[in-house]
C-alpha positions in Angstrom: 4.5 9.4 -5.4 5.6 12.3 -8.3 2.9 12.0 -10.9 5.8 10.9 -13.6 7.2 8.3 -11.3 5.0 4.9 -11.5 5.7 1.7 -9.7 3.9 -1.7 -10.1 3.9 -2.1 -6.1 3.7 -0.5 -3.0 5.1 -1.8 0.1 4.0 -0.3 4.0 5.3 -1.7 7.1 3.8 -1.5 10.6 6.1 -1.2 13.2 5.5 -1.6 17.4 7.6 1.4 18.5 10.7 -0.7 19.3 12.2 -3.0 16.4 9.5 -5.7 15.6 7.2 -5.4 12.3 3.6 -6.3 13.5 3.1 -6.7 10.0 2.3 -5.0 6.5 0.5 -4.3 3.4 1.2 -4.9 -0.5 -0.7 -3.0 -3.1 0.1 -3.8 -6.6 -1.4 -4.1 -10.3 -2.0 -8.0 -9.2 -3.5 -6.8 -5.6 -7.5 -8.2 -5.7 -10.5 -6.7 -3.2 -9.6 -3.0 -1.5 -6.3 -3.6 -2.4 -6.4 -3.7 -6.2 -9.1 -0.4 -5.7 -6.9 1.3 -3.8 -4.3 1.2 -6.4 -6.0 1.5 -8.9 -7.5 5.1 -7.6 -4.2 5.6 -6.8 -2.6 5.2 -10.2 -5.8 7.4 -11.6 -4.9 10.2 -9.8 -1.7 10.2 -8.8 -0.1 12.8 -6.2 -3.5 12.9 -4.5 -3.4 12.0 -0.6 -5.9 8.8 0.1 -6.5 6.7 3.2 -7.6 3.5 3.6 -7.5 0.8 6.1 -6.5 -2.6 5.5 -5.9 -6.0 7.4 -2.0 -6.2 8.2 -0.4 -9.2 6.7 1.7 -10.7 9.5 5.7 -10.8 8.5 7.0 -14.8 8.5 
């Protein structure tokens, strides 16, 4: 993300290699646990790479 450009959430997708999403991941300013750290760091430093690993949410 530019380091001018801010957004109140993130959305990532996981895909299976053909056309089903296994599932996904929401950070945000209301994401609590890793998820809320994870932004947070991110919104700190913004333009710097990070990597985490979260649980996937499954898609409904």
């Amino acid at each position: 993300m530019p380091a001018k450009q801010k957004s109140d959430e993130r959305r990532v997708k996981k895909w299976n290699g053909h056309d089903d999403c296994i599932g996904g991941v929401v950070l945000s300013t209301e994401a609590t646990g890793e998820r809320g750290r994870q932004w947070q760091k991110m919104m700190q430093k913004p333009g710097k790479n990070s990597q985490y690993w979260h649980k996937l949410d499954v898609d409904e």
